[in-house]
N, C-alpha and C positions, 0 to 999 in steps of 0.2 A: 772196102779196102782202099787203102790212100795213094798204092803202088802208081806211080808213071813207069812202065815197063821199057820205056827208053831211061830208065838208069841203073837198070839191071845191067851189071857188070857182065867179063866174061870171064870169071874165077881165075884168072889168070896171078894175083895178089895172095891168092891163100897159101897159106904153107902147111896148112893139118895142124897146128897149134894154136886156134884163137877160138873163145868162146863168146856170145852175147848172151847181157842179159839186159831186154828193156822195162821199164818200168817204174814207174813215178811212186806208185806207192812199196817201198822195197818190204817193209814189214808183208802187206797181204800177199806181195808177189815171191814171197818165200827171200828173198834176196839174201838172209843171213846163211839158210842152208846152203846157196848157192857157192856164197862165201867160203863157205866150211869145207864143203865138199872140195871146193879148188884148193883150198889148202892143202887137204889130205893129196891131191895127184898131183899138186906141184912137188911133194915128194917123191912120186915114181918119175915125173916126168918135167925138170924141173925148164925146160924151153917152153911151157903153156903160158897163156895168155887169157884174162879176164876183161871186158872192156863191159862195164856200166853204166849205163844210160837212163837218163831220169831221175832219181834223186839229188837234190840240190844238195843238201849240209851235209853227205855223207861222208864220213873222217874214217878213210884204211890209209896205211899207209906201207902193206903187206908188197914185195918185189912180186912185177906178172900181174898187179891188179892197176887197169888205167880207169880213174873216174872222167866220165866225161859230163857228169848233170845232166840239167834238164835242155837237153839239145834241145833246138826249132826244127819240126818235122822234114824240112830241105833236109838238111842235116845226116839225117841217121843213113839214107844210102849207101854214105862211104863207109861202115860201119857194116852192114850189111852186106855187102860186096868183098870186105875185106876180112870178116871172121869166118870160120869152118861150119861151128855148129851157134844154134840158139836152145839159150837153156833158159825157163822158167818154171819150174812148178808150183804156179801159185794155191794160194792156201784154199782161195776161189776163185773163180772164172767163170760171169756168166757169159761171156763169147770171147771174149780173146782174138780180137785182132791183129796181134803181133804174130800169129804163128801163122796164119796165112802170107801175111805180110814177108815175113822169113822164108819160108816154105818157095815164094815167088823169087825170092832172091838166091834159092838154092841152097839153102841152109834146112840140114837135115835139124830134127827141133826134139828138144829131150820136154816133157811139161808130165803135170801129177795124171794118174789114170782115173780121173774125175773129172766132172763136169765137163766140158766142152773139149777138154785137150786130145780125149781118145775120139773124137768127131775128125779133130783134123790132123792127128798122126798116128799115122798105121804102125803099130809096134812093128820095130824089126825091119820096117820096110822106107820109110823117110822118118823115123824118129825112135824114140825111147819112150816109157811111156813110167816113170817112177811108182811103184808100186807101196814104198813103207817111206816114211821120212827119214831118214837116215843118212847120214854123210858120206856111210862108206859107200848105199847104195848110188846112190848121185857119183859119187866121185868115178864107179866104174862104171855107169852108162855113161860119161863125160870123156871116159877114157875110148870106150869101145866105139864110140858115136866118130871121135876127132881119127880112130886108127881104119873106120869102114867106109871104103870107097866105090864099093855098090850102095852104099847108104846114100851116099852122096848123088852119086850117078841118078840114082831111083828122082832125087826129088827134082834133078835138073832136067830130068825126062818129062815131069810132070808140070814142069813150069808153064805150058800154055793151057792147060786145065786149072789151074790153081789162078790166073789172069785171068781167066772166063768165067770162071765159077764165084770167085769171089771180088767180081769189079763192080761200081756202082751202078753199073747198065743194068745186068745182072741180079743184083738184091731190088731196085726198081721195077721191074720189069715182074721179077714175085712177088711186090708187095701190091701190083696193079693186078696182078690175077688172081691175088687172095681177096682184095676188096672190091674189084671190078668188078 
């Protein structure tokens, strides 16, 4: 993980209406459901916020959705510091770095209940965990995620287990005792 933990913010910028989604490749990282889905709760909730990250040529032009591209990794911590929740449910993920990444910066994290995503969020307790593809379903762990502030609470509790566990000391340090 790439966190420098001195630029973890102190949530003091959040308002419970912003979501992230990072990702360069938006097709495999689900990015049009994510799309969708915020659609659907910009109508119950039309003060949300979408901020995008990664994709270059992306054309919305949808009120509530800010493209930012393909930031340079300095970059994304104001981003990170400044949204509620992080949402990706990609279509695969053989690790997924971004939700630890999130998770550090206190961002409770919505991702699919496959592959790697139910490793680093504990349904219910720092994230969501999408279960069907579906936009309505997205759209109300999107909703329930940005409205639950023991959610939130949980992951900021956990943010120096989430710095140890996933820093490059860390993955080093097992990868010298697997082949040591």
């Amino acid at each position: 993980m790439n966190v420098d933990a001195s630029l973890i913010g102190n949530y003091t910028q959040r308002q419970g209406n912003k979501i992230l989604f990072v990702g360069r490749d938006f097709e495999t990282k689900n990015g049009a459901l994510v799309v969708e889905a915020f659609r659907l709760l910009r109508e119950r909730r039309p003060e949300v916020e979408l901020f995008i990250a990664g994709p270059e040529h992306l054309q919305l032009s949808d009120a509530g959705i800010h493209l930012l591209g393909n930031l340079p990794y300095r970059e994304l911590p104001q981003y990170y510091n400044l949204c509620d929740v992080f949402c990706m449910p990609s279509k695969f993920e053989a690790y997924g770095l971004v939700f630890p990444e999130a998770l550090t910066f206190g961002l409770p994290c919505i991702g699919r209940d496959a592959y790697e995503m139910p490793y680093f969020i504990e349904d219910g307790e720092t994230g969501y965990l999408l279960r069907s593809e579906t936009k309505e379903e997205l759209a109300d762990l999107m909703d329930r995620a940005l409205g639950n502030q023991q959610l939130a609470a949980n992951v900021r509790e956990r943010r120096d287990f989430y710095v140890q566990e996933y820093s490059w000391d860390t993955v080093a340090r097992r990868i010298y005792e697997v082949i040591g």
